[in-house]
N, CA and C of each residue as an Amber inpcrd file, in Angstrom:
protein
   441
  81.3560000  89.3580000 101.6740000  82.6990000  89.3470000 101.1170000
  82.8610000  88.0990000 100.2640000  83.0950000  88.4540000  98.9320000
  83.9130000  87.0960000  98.3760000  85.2620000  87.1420000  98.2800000
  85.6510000  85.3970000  98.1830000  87.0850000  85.6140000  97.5010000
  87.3930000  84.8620000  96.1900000  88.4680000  85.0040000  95.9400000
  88.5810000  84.7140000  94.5520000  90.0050000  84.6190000  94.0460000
  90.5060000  83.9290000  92.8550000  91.7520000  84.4090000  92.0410000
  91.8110000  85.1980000  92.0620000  92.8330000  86.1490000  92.2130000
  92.9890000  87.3660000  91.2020000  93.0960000  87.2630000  89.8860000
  92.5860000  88.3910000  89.1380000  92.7030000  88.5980000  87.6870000
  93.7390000  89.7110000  87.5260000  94.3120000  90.0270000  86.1950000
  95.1610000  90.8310000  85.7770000  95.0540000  92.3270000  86.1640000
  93.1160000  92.5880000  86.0950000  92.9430000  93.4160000  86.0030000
  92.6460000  94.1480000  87.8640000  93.2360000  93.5640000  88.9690000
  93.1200000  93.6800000  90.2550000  94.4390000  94.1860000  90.9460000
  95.1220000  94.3610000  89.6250000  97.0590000  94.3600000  90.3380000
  97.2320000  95.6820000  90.9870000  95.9990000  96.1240000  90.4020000
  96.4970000  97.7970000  90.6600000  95.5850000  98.2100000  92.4260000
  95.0230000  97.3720000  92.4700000  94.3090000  97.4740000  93.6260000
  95.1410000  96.6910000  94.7420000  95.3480000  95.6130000  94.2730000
  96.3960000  94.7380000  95.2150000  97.8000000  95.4970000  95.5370000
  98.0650000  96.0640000  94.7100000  99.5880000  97.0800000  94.5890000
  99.0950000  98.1630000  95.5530000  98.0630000  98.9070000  95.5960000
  97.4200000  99.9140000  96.4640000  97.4650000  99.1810000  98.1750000
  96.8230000  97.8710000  98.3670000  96.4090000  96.9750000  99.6320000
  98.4370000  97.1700000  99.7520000  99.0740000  96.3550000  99.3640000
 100.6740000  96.3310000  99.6360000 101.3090000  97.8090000 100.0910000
 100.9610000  98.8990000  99.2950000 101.5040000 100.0180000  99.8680000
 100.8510000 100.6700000 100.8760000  99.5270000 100.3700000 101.1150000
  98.9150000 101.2980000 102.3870000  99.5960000 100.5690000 103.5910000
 100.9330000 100.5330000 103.6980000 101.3250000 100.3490000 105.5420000
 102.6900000 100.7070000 105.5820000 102.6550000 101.0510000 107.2420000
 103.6600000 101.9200000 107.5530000 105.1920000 100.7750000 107.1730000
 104.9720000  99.6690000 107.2850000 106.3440000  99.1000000 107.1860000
 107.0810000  99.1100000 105.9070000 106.2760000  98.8490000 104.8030000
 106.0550000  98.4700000 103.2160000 106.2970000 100.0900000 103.0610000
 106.1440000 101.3800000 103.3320000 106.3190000 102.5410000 103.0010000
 107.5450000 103.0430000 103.2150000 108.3230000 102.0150000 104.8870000
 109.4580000 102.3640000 105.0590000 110.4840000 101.5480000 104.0880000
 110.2620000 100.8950000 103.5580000 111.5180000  99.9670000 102.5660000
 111.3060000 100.6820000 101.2430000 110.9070000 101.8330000 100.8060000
 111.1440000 102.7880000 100.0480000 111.4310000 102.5260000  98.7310000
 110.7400000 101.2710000  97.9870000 111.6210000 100.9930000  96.8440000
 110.3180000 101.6010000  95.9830000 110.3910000 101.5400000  94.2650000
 109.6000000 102.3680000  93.5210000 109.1380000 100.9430000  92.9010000
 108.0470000 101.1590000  92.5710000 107.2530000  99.9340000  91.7560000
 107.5840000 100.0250000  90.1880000 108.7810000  98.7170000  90.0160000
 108.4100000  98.5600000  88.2760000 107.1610000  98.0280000  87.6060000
 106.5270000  98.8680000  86.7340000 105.2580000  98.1780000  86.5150000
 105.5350000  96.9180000  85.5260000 106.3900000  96.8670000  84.8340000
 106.5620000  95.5330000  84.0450000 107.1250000  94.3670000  84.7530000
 107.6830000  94.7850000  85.4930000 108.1500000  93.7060000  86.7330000
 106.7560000  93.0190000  86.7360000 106.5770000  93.8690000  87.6520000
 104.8980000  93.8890000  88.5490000 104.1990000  92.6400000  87.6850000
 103.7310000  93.1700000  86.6200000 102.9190000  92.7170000  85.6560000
 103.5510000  91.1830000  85.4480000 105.1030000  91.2150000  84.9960000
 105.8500000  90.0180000  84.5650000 105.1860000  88.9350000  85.9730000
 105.7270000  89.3280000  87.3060000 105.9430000  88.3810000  88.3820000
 104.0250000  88.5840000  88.7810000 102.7190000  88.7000000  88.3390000
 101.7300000  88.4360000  87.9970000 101.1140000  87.5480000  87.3460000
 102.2010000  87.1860000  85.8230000 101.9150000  86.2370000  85.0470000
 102.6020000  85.1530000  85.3170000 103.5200000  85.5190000  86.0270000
 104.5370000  84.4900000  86.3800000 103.8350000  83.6930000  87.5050000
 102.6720000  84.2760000  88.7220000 102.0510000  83.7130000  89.6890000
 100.8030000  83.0400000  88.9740000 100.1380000  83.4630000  88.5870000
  99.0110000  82.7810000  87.4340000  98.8260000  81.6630000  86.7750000
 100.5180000  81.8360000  85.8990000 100.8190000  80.5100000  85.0940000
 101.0050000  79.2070000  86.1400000 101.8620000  79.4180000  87.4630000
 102.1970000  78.2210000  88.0340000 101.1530000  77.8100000  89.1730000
 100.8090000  76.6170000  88.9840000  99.4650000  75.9530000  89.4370000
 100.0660000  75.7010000  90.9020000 101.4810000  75.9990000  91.3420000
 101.5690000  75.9810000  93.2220000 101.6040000  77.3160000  93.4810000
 100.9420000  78.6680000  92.7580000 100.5960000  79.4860000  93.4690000
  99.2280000  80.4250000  93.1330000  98.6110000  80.7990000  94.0800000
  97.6170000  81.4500000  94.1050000  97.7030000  82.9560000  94.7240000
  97.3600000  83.6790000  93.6010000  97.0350000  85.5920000  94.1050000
  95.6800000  85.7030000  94.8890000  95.2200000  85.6810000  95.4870000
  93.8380000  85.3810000  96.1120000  93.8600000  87.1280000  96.6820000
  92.4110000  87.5330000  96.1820000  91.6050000  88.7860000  96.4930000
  90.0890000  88.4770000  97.1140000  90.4520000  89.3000000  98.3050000
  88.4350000  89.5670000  98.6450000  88.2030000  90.7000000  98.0760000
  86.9150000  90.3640000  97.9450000  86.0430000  91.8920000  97.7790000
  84.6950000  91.9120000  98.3490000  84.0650000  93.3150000  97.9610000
  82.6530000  93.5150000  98.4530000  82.2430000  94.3070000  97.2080000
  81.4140000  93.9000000  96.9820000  81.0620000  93.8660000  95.5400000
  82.3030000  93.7810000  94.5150000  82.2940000  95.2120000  93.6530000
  83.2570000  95.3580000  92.8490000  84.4860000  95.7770000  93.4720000
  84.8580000  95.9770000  94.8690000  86.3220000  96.4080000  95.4790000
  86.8500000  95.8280000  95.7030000  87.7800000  95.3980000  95.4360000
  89.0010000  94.5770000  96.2250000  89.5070000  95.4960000  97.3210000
  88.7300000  94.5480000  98.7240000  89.4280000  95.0550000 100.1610000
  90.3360000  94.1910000 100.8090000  91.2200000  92.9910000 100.1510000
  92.0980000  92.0200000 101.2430000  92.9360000  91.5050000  99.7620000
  93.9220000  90.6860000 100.3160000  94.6220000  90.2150000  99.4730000
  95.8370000  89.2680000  99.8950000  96.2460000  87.8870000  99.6260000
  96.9850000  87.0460000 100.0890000  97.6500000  86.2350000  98.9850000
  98.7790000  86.0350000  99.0640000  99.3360000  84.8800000  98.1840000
  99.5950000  83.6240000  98.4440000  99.2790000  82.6570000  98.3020000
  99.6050000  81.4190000  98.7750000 100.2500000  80.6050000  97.8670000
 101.3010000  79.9270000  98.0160000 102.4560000  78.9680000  97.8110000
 102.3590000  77.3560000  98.1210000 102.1700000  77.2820000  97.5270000
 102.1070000  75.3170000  97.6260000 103.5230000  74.5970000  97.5380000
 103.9900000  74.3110000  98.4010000 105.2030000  73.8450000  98.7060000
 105.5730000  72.0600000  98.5420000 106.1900000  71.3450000  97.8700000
 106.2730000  69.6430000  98.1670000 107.5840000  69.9850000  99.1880000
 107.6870000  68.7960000  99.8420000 108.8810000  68.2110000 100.8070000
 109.2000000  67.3500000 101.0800000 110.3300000  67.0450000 101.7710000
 110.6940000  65.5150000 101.9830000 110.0730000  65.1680000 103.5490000
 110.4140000  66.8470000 104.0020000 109.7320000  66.7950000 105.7090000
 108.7930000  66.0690000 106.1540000 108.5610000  66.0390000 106.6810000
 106.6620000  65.4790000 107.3170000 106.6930000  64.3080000 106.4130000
 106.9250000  63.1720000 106.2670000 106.4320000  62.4870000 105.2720000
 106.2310000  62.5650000 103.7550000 107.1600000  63.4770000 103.1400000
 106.6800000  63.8710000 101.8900000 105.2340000  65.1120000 102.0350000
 104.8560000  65.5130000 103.1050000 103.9250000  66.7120000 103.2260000
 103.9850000  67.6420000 102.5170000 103.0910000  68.1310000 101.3890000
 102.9460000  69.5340000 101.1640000 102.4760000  70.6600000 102.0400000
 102.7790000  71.7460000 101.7010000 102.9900000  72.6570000 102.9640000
 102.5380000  73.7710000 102.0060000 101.7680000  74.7480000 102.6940000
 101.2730000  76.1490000 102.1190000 101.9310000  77.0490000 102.8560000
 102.4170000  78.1530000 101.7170000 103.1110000  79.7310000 102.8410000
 102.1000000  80.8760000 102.4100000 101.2840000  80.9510000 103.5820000
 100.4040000  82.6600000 103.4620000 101.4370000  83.8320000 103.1250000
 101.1120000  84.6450000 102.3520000 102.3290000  85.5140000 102.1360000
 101.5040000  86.9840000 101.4680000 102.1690000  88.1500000 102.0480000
 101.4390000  89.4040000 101.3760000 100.5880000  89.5490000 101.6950000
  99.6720000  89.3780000 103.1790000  98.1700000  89.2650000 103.4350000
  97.8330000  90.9150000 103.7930000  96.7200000  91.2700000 103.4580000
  96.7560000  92.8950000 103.3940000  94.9820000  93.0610000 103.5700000
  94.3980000  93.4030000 104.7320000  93.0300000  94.1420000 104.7840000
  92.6420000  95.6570000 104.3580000  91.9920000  96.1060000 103.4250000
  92.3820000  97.3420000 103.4740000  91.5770000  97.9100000 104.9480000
  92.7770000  98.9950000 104.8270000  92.6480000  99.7970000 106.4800000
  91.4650000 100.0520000 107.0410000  90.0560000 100.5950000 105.9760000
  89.1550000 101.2570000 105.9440000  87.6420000  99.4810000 106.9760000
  88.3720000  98.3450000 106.6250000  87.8610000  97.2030000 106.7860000
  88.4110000  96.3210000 107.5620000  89.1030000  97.0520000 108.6030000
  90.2030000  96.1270000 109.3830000  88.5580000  96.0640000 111.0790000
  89.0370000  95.3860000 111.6100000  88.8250000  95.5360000 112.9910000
  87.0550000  94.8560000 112.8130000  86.7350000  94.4500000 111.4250000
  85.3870000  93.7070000 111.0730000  85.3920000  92.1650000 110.5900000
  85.9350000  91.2940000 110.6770000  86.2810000  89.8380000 110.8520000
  86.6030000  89.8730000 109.2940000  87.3330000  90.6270000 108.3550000
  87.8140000  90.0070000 107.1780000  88.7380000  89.5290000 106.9540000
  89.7960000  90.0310000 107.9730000  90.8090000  89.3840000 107.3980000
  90.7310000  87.9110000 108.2380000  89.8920000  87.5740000 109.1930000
  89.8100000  86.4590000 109.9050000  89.2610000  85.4960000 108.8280000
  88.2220000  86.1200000 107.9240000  87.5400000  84.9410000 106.9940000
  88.4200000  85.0570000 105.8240000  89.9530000  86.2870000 105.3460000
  90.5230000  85.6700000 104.6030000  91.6290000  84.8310000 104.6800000
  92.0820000  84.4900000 105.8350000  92.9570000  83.3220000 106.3290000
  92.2280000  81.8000000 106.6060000  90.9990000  82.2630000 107.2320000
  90.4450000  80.4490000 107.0400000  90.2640000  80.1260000 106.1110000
  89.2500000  81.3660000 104.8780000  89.4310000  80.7130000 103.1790000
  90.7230000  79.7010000 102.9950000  91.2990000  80.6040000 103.1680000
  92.9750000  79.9750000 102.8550000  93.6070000  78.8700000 103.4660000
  93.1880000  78.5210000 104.4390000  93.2470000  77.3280000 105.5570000
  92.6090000  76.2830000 104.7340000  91.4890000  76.3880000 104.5670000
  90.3720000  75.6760000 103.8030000  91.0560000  75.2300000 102.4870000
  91.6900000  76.5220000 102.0600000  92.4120000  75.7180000 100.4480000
  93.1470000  74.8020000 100.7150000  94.2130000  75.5270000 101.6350000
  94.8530000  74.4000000 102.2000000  94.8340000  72.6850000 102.4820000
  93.4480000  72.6560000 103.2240000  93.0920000  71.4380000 103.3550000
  92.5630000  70.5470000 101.9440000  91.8720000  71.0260000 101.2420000
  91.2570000  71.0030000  99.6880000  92.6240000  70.7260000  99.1030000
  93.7450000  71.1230000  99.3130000  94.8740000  70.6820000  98.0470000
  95.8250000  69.8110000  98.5800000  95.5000000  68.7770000 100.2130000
  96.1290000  67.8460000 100.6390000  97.0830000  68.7720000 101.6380000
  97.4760000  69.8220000 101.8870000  98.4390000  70.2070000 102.5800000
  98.3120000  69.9200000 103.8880000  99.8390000  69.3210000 104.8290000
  99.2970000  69.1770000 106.3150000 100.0910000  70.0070000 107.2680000
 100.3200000  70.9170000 106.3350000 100.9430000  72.5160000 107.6730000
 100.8850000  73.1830000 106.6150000 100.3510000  74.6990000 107.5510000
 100.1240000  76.2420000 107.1550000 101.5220000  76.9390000 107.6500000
 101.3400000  78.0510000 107.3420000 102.7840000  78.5740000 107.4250000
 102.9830000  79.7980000 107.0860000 102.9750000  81.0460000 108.1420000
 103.2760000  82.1900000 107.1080000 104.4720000  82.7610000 108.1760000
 104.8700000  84.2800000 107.6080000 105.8580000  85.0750000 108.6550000
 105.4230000  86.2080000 108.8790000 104.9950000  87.0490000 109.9780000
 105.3040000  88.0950000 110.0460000 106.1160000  89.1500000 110.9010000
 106.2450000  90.6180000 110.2530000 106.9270000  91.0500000 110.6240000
 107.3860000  91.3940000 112.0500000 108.4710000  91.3200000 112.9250000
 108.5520000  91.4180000 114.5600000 107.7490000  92.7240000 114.6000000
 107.5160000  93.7440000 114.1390000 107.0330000  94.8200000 114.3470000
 105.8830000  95.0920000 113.9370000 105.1070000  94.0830000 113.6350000
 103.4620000  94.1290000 113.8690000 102.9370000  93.0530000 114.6660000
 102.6870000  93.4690000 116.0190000 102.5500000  92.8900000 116.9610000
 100.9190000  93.1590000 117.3070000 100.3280000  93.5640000 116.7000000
  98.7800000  93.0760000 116.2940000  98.5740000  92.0040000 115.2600000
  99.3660000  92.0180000 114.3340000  99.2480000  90.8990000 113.5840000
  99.6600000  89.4610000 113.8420000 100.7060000  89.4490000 114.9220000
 101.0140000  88.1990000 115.6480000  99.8100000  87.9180000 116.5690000
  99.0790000  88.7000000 117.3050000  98.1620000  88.9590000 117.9160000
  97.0530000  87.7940000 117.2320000  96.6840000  88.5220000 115.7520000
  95.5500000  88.1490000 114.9490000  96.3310000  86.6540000 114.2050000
  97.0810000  86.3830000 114.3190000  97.2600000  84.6560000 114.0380000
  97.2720000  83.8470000 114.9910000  97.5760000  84.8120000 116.2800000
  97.5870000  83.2370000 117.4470000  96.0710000  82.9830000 117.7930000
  95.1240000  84.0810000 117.5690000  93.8000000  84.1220000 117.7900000
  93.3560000  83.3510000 116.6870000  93.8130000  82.7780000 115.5910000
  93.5710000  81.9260000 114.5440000  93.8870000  80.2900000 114.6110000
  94.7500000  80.1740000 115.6820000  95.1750000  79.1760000 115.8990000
  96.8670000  78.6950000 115.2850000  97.3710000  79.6260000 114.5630000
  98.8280000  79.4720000 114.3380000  99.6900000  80.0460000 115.7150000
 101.0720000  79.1640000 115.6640000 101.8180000  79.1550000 116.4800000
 103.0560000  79.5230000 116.1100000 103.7500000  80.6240000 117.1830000
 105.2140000  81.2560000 116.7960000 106.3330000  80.0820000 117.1130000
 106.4380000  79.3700000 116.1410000 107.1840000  77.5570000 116.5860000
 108.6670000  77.9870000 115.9900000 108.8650000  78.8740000 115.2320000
 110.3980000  79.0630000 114.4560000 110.5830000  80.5680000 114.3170000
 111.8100000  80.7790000 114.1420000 112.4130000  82.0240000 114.0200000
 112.6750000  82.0050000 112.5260000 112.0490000  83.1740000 112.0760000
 112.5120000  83.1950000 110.2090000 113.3930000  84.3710000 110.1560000
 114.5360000  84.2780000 109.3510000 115.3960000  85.1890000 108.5330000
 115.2650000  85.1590000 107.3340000 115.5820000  86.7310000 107.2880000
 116.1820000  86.6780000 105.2550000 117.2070000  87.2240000 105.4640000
 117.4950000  87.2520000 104.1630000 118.8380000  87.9680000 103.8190000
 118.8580000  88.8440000 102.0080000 118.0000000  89.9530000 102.2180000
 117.8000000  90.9180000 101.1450000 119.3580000  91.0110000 100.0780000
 118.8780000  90.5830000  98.9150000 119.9030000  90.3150000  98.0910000
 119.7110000  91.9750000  96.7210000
């Protein structure tokens, strides 16, 4: 497996990894592709975020976004948010998505950051599963508020 930036030309595969799950199928919204494309270039251009894709050979099977955060917290600490992390289904239950979160750990450490940070959903409770087995901890309660 490698990983890598994403390129322009991976959106459509990454857009595929985002819709194969039952939760992401239930919030029912329709994909603008110029959106899509816009908030692509919009992740690309800015150097605190990264589209990050694995693959095996030519497929893109995983996919994560990461966010580089400054703060006043921690000492002025930068802080990374894992976000959008997606194995495809067909490659789950074979240590990839385990080696695509330490990649990402690893960037982490490589760009000075001294806390990781992601959310997931209360209703994937294998996936809380597969971060505490990573070494992240359920330390805060996150909300949104869908605008």
């Amino acid at each position: 497996m490698q990983i890598r930036i994403a390129t322009r030309a991976d959106v459509p595969a990454i857009l595929a990894l985002l819709a194969d799950d039952d939760i992401t199928r239930d919030r029912a919204h329709r994909t603008e592709e110029t959106a899509v494309y816009a908030a692509f270039e919009a992740i690309a251009a800015d150097d605190r975020n990264e589209l990050i894709v694995a693959t095996d050979g030519d497929e893109v099977i995983g996919t994560c976004q990461l966010t580089f955060i400054p703060g006043l917290s921690r000492g002025g600490a930068e802080r990374m948010l894992i976000e959008a992390v997606r194995v495809r289904s067909d490659q789950r239950g074979r240590g990839r998505g385990g080696e695509l979160i330490r990649w990402a750990v690893e960037r982490a450490r490589e760009r000075g950051c001294k806390i990781v940070q992601l959310t997931t959903d209360k209703r994937r409770t294998d996936a809380q599963r597969f971060y505490a087995a990573l070494g992240f901890v359920a330390s805060h309660e996150g909300m949104k508020l869908a605008l």
